[in-house]
matplotlib code that plots the C-alpha trace (Angstrom):
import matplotlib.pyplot as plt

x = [37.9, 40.8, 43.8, 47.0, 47.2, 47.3, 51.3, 51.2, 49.5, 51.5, 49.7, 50.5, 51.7, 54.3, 53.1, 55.4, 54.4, 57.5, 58.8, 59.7, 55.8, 54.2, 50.8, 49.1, 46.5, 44.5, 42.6, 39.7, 36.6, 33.0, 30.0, 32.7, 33.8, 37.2, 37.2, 40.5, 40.5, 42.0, 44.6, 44.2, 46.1, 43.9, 41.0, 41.6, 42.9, 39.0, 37.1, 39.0, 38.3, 34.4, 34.1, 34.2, 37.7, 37.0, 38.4, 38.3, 37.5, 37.5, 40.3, 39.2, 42.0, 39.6, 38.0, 41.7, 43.1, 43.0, 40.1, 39.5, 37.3, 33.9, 33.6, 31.0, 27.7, 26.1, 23.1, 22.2, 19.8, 17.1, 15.7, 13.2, 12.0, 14.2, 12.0, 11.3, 11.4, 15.4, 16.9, 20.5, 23.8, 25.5, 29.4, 32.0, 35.9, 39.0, 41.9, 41.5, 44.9, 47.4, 51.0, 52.4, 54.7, 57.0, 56.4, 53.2, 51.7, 52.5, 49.6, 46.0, 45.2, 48.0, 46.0, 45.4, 42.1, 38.9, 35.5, 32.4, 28.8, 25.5, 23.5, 19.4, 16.6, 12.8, 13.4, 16.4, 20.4, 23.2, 26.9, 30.6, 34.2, 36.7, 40.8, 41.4, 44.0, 46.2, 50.0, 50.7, 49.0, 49.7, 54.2, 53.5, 51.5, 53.9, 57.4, 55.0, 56.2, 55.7, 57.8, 56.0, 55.6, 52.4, 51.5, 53.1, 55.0, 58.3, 58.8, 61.3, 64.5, 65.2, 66.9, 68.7, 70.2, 73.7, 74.0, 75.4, 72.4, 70.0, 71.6, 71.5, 67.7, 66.8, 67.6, 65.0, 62.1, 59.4, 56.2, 53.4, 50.7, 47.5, 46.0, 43.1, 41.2, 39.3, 36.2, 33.9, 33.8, 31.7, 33.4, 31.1, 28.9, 32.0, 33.0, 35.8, 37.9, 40.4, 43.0, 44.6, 47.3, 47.2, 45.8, 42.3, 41.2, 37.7, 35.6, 32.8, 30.1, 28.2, 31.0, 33.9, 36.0, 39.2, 39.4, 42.3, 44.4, 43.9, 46.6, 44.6, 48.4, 47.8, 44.3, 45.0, 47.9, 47.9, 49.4, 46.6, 42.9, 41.0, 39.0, 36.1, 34.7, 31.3, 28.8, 26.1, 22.9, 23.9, 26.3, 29.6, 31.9, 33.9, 37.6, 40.7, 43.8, 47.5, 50.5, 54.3, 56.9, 59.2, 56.3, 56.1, 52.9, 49.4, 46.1, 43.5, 39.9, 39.0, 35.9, 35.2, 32.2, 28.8, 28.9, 27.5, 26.4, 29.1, 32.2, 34.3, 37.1, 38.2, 36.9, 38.3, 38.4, 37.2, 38.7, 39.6, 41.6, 38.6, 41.1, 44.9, 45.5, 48.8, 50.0, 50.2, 53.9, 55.5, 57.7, 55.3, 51.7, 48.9, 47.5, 43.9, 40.9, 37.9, 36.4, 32.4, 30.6, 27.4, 25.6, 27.6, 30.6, 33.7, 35.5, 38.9, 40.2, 44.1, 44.9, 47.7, 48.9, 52.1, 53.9, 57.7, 58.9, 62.3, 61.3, 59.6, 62.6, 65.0, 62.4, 63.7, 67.4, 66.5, 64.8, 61.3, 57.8, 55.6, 53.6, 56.5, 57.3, 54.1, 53.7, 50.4, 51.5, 48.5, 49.9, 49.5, 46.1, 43.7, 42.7, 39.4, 39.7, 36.7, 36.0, 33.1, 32.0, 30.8, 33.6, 36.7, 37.2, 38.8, 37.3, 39.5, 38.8, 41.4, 38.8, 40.6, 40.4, 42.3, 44.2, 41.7, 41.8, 38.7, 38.8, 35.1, 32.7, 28.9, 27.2, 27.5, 24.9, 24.0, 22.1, 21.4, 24.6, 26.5, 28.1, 27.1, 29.6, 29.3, 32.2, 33.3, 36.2, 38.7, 41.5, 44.8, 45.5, 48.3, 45.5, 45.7, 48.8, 48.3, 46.3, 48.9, 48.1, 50.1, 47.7, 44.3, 44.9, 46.2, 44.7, 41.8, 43.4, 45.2, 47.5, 44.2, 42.4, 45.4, 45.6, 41.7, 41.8, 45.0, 42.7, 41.3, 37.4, 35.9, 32.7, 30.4, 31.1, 29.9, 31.5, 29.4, 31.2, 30.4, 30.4, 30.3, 32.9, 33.2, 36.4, 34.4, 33.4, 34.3, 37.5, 35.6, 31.8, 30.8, 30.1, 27.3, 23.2, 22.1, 19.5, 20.2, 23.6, 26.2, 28.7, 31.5, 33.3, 35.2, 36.9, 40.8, 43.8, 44.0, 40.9, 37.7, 38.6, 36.1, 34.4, 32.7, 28.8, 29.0, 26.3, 25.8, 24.3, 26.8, 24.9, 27.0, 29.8, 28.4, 28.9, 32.7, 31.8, 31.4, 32.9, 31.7, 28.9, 26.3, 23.1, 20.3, 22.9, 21.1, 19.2, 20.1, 23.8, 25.2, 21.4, 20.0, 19.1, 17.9, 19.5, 22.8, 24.3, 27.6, 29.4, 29.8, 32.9, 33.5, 35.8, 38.8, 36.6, 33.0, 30.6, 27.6, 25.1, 23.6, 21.2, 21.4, 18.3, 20.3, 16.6, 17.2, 20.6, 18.8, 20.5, 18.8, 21.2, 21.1, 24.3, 24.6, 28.1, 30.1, 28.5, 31.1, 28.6, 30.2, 29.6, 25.9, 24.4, 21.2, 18.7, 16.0, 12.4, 11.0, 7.8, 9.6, 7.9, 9.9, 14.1, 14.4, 11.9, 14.5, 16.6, 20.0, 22.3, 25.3, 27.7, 27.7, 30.5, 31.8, 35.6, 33.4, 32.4, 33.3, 31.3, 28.5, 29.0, 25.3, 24.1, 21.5, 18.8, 17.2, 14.2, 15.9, 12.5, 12.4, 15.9, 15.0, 16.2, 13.6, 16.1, 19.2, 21.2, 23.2, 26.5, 28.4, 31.8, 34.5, 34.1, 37.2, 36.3, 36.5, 36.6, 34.1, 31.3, 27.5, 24.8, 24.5, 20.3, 19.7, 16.8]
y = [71.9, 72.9, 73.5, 75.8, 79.3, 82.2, 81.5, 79.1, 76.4, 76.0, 75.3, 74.4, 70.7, 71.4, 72.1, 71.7, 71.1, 70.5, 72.0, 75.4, 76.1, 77.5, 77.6, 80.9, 82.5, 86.0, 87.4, 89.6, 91.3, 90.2, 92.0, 92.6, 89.1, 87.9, 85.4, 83.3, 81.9, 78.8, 77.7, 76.7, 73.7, 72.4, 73.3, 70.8, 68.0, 68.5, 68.6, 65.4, 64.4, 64.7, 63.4, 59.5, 57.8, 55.9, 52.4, 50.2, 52.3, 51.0, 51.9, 55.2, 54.3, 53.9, 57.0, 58.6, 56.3, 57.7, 56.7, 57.5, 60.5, 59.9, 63.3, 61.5, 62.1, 58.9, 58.1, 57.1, 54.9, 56.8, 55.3, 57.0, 60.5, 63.3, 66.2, 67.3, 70.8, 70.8, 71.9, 72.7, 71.4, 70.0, 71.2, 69.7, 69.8, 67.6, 65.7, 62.7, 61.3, 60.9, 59.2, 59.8, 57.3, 55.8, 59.5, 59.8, 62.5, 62.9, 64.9, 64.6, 68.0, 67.6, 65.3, 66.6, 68.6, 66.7, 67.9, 66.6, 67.3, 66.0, 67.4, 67.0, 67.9, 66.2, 63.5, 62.1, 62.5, 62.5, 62.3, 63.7, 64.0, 65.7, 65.7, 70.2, 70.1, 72.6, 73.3, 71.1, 68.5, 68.1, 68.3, 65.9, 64.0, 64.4, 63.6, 60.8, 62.1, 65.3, 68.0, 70.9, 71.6, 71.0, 71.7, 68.5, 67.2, 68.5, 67.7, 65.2, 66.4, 65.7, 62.5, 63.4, 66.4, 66.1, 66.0, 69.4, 71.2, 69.5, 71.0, 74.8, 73.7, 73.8, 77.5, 78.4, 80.0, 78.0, 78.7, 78.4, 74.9, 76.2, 72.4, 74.5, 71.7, 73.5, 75.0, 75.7, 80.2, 82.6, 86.0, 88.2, 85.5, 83.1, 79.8, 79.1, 76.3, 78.0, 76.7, 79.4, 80.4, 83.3, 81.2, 80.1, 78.1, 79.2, 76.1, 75.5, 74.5, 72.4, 70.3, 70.8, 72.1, 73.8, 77.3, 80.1, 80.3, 83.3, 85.6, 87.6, 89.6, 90.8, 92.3, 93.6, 94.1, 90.8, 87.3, 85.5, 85.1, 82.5, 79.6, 81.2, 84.3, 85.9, 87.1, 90.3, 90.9, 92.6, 90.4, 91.5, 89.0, 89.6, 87.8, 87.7, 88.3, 89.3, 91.1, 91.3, 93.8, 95.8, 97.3, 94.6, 92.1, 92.5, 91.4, 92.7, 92.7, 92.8, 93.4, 92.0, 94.0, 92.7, 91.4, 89.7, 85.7, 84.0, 86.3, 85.1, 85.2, 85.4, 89.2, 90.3, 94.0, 96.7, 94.7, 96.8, 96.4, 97.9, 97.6, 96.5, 95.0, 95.3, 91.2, 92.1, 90.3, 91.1, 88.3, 85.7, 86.5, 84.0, 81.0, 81.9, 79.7, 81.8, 85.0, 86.4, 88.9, 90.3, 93.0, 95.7, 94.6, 92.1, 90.1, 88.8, 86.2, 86.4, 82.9, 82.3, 79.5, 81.6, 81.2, 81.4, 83.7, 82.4, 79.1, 79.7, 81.0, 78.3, 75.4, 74.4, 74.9, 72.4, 69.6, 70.3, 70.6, 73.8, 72.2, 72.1, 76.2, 76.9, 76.3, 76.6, 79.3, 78.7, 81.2, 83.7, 85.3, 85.2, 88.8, 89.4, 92.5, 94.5, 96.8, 98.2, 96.7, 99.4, 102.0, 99.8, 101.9, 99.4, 99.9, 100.9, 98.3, 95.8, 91.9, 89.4, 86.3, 83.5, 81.0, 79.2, 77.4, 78.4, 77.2, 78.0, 80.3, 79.4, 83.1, 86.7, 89.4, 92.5, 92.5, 96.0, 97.2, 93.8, 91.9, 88.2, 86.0, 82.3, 79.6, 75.8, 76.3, 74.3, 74.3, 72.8, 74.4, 71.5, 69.4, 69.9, 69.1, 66.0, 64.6, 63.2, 59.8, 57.7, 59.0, 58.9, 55.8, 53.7, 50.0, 49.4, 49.0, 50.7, 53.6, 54.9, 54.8, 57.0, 59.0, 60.0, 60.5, 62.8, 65.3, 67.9, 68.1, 71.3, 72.5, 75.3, 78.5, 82.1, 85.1, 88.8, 91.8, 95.3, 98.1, 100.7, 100.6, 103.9, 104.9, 105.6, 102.1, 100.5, 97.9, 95.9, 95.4, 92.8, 95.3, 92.6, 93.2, 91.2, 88.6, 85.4, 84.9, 84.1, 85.3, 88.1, 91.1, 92.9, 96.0, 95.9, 98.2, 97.3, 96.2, 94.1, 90.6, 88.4, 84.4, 82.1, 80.5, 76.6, 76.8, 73.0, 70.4, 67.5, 65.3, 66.8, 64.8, 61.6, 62.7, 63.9, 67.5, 69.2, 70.9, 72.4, 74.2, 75.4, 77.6, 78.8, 81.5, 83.2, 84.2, 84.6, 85.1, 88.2, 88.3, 86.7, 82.6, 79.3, 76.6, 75.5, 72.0, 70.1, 66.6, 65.2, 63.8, 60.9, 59.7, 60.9, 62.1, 63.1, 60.0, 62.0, 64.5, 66.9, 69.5, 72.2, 74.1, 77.2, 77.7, 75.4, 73.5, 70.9, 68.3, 66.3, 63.4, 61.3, 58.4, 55.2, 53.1, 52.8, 55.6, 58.9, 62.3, 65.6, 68.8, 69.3, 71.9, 73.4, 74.1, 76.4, 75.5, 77.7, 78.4, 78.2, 80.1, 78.7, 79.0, 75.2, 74.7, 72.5, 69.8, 69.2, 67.4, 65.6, 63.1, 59.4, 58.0, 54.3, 52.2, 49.1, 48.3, 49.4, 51.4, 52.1, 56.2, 58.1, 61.3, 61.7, 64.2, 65.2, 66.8, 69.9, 70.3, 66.8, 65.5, 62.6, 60.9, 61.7, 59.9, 58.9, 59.1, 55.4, 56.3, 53.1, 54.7, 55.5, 58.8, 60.3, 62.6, 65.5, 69.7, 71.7, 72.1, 74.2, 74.3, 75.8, 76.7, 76.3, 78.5]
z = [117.4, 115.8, 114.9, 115.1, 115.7, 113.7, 113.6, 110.6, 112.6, 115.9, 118.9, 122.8, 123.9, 126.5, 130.2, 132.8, 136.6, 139.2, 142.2, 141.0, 140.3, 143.2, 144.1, 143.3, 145.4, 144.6, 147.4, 146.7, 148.1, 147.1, 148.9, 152.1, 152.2, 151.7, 149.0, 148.1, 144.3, 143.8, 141.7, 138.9, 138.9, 141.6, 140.0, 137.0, 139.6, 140.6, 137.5, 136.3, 139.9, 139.2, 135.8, 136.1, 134.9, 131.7, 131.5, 128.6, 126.0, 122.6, 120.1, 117.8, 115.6, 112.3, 112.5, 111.8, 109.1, 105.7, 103.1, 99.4, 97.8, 96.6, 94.3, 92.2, 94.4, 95.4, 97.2, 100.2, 102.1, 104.3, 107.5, 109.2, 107.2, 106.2, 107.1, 103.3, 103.8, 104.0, 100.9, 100.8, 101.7, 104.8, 104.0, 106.7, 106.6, 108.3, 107.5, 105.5, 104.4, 107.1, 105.1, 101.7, 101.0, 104.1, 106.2, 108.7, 110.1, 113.9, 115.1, 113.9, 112.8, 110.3, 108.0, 104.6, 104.3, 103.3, 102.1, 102.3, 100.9, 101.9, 99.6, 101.1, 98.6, 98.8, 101.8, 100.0, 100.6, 98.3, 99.3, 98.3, 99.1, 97.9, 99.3, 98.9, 96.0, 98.0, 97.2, 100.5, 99.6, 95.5, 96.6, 98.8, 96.3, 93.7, 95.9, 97.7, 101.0, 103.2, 101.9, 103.6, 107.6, 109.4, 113.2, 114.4, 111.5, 110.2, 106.6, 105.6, 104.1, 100.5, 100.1, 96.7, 98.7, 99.9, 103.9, 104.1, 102.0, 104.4, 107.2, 105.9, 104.8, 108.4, 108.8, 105.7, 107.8, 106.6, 104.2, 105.8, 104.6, 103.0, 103.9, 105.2, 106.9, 109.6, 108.4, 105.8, 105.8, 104.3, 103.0, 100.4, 99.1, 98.1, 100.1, 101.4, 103.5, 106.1, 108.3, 110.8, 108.3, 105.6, 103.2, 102.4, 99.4, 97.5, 97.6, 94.7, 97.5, 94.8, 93.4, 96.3, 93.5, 94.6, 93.3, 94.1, 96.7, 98.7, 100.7, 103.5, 103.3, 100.1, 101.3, 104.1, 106.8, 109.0, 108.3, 109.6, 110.1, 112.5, 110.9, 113.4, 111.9, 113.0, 111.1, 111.2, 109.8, 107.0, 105.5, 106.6, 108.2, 111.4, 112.3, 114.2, 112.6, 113.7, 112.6, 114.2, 113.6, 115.0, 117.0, 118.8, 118.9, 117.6, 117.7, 115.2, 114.8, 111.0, 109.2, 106.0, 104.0, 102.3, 98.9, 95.8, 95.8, 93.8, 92.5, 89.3, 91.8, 95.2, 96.2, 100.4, 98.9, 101.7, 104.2, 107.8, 110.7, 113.3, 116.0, 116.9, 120.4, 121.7, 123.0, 126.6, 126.5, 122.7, 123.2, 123.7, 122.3, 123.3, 121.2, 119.9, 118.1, 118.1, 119.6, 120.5, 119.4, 120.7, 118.6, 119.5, 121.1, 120.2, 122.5, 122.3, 124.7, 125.7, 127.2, 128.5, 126.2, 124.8, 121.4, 122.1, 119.7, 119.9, 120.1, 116.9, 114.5, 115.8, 115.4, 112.4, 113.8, 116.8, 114.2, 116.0, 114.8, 115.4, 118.1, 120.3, 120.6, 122.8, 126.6, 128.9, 131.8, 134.6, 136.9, 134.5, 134.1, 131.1, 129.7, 127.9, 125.3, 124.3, 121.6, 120.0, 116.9, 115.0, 115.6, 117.1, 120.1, 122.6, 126.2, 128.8, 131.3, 132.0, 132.2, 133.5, 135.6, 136.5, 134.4, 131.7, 128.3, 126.0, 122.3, 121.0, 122.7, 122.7, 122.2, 123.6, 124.6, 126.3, 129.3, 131.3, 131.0, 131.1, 128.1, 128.9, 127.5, 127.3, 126.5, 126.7, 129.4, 130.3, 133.0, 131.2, 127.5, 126.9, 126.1, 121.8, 121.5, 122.4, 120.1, 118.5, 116.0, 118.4, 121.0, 119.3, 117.3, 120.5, 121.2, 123.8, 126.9, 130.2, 127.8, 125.7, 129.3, 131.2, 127.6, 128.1, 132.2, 131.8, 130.0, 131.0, 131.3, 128.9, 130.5, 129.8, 132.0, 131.7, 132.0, 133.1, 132.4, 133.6, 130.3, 132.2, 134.9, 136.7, 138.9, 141.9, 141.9, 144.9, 145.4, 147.7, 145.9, 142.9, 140.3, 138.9, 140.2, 137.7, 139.5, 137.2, 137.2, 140.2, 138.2, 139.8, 139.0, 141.4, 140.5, 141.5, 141.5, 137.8, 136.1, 136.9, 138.2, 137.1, 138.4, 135.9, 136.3, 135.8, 133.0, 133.7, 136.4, 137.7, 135.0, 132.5, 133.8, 133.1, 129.2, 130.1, 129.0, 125.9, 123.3, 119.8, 120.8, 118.2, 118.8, 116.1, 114.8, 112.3, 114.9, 118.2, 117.6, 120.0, 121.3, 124.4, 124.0, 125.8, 123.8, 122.7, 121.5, 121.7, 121.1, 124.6, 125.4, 127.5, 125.0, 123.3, 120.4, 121.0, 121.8, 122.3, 121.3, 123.8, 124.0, 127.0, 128.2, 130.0, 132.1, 134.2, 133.2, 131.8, 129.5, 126.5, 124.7, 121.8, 123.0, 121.6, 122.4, 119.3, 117.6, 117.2, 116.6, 114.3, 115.5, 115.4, 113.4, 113.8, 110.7, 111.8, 110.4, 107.5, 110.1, 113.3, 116.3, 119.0, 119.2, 119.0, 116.0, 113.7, 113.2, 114.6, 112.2, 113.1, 111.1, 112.7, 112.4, 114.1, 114.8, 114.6, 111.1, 108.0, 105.2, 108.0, 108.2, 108.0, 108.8, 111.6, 112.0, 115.4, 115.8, 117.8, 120.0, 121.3, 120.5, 119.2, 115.5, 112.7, 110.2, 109.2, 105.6, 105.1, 103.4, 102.1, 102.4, 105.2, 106.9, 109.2, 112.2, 110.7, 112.4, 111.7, 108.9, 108.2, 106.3, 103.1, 102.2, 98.6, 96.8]

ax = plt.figure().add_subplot(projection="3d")
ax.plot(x, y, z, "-o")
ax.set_aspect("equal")
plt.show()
């Protein structure tokens, strides 16, 4: 899940529904039929409608309180069998420390960054943690209170300042937090931990050292990169990156080439801009997480979750934090970019469809002349900034229950979209004669409108959803595949691990009440024949007990536990993480 933008961590909270929003209609053609979309507003009202209202939920509020490093390794206590032909490292990231001093964090994904190993070798399973030693977090450390600016949290003032310097302090524009606490990335060989800032930290992946601090800026022209990159065959690494100027807004597709294993320091040399997307409103560009990428083609996602420019240079003037400068706009629509990913060229076609909230796609692929695109969907894109600590961390009772049935449901969709759209195509026809899909595109006076495919049965909804999809990446990334998995979530955090079968719909899960599942990773088999020949690991993490954190692996095939790793030590929810193979 994650984070802030690529506007030094801001991200939406604010959506505002009253009189003066009016329902929106679009009427279009599909095989000679009129066909009337709904709005979107309604069409959350009925996915909350369908997934069953929670009530008494237990209080998360453990699995977001800070806990202490363990950067000594220590073992761990196997049940069941760790298949012993795993050998390497299972890397994961989040926040970790929530106060310094008197002054809290307001909003969860402002915690400071947190590292953890579990290191697997022979059947057995060591642990580590490390807190990133980033500028943010050693001032805050050192003035034992936050001095620098997260998503949600504005930093304190100086107490030893005089009343009139604090006030001209708020009109400093401020430097962006390098408390990269997203992900674990992969640039020529080296490791690093990014945020959705400018700055990444290199990581040593065997101790969790922190290393440099690295300025995409001074590599290349952009002031921010995604903690999402893809990945090709060859070893060069693919992201999302902006830039603003007096051009206006853009959006840029970057490409980062091959390199060697391990560089005495951080290396982003022969980094390109492939391609510069123009916001399609300057003033207020769109909030982005992640993209796809298919094996020849890169798509880019405009939602229409807007940053308020203004908003954003006078934050500090008005005494607000960053979350609080971006709005969800539902009547607007959301636009899907494409360029070619080996020369850049941006197709022509206008994508779009109707208002929708999409923060990690599941995979991309050609098909006969479509680009199949597949992502976790949802209909209300206030629904980050939210997760704020007074939120998350709430008692069991009737506010954590309304907190949870006030969100929006993220479910899986998938999107079909036509390469080669010709101007004699009719208005009035769904451009898409693929047989397995009831997907739509219709072309329009100004593009190709497009319908999703529910990639799910109504069993889903008894698991609330999903989000942080995975697949066997090395893979079947950008090519066609069968199986994905995800955290289900029918609580505030995920409470489940599921595995979909897209032949079919059909759903596998591993649930157990109490129990809180990481994003689950797949580790392909060294003699795999089959896609879902692996395991499936996942961190296990629980509100009730103390010291009681382990790591679970799933036979990916049958979806049921082979073993778990016993850690004796506190684990937070954490973001995002992968597996690191060791020769």
């Amino acid at each position: 899940m994650s984070h802030s933008p690529s506007y030094s961590r801001l991200l939406t909270v604010t959506y505002y529904i009253d009189s003066n929003v009016k329902k929106s209609y679009k009427k279009i053609l599909i095989s000679g039929k009129t066909t009337v979309m709904p709005n979107p507003l309604q069409d959350q009202v009925s996915a909350n409608k369908k997934r069953p209202a929670a009530s008494g939920l237990e209080c998360i509020g453990p699995l977001v309180s800070s806990v202490e490093e363990t950067p000594d390794p220590i073992n761990t206590v196997i049940k069941g069998e760790i298949p012993p032909w795993i050998n390497g490292s299972f890397l994961r990231n989040g926040p970790g420390k929530f106060e310094f001093g008197e002054s809290k964090f307001i909003h969860w994904f402002d915690g400071m960054a947190l590292m953890h190993r579990f290191h697997i070798k022979d059947g057995q399973v060591t642990y580590s943690s490390q807190f990133l030693h980033s500028e943010s977090y050693e001032q805050n450390l050192e003035k034992n209170r936050i001095v620098v600016s997260e998503f949600g949290t504005l930093a304190t003032p100086d107490p030893c300042k005089n009343v009139l310097a604090r006030f001209f302090s708020r009109f400093q524009i401020p430097k962006a937090t390098d408390n990269a606490g997203v992900n674990f990335v992969k640039y020529k060989g080296d490791f690093y931990v990014s945020t959705e800032t400018n700055f990444m930290r290199r990581i040593d992946p065997v101790t969790l050292e922190t290393k440099e601090k690295v300025d995409w800026s001074k590599f290349i022209a952009i002031n921010a990169a995604t903690a999402h990159p893809h990945y090709d065959r060859e070893g060069a690494t693919y992201n999302i990156g902006n830039s603003y100027g007096r051009r206006g807004f853009y959006y840029h597709i970057i490409r980062v080439p091959p390199g060697e294993e391990q560089n005495d320091e951080a290396d982003l040399s022969g980094a390109e801009i492939l391609c510069s997307i123009p916001a399609s409103d300057h003033r207020k560009p769109s909030y982005y997480h992640s993209f796809a990428m298919s094996e020849n083609y890169i798509v880019f996602i405009e939602q229409p979750i807007k940053l308020e420019l203004l908003k954003f240079m006078l934050y500090r003037v008005a005494g607000k934090s960053f979350h609080k400068v971006m709005s969800w706009n539902p009547e607007l629509e959301t636009i899907f970019h494409v360029a070619n990913r080996h020369t850049g060229q941006l197709l022509k076609t206008k994508y779009y469809s109707s208002a929708m909230f999409t923060l990690h796609q599941i995979n991309a692929y050609e098909d006969n002349g479509f680009l199949i695109l597949d992502m976790c969907c949802g209909d209300d894109g206030s629904v980050i900034g939210d997760f704020t600590m007074e939120n998350v961390g709430q008692a069991s009772g009737e506010k954590l229950d309304k907190f949870f049935n006030s969100m929006c449901t993220n479910l899986p969709r998938r999107y079909v979209l036509p390469l080669d759209v010709k101007e004699n195509d009719s208005d009035d026809q769904n451009l898409i004669n693929l047989q397995n899909t009831t997907a739509t595109a219709v072309k329009t006076e100004t593009g190709v409108f497009l319908t999703h495919e529910d990639l799910y049965n109504d069993d889903l909804l008894q698991y609330g959803g999903l989000e942080f999809p995975q697949i066997n990446y090395s893979q079947y990334n950008g090519r066609p595949y069968r199986y994905f998995y995800a955290c289900g979530f029918g609580h505030v955090f995920g409470d489940s691990l599921l595995k979909m079968d897209l032949d079919g719909k059909k759903l596998k899960a591993w649930r157990h009440p109490g129990l809180f599942p990481s994003e689950p990773v797949f580790v392909s088999a060294p003699d795999a024949k089959d896609e879902d020949d692996g395991v499936v690991m996942s961190v296990i993490i629980t509100p009730r007990e103390k010291k009681s954190s382990f790591l679970l692996v799933l036979d990916a095939k049958t979806f049921r536990e082979l073993g778990r790793a016993e850690v004796p030590v506190d684990i937070p929810y954490g973001t995002h993480g992968l597996y690191n193979e060791m020769r």
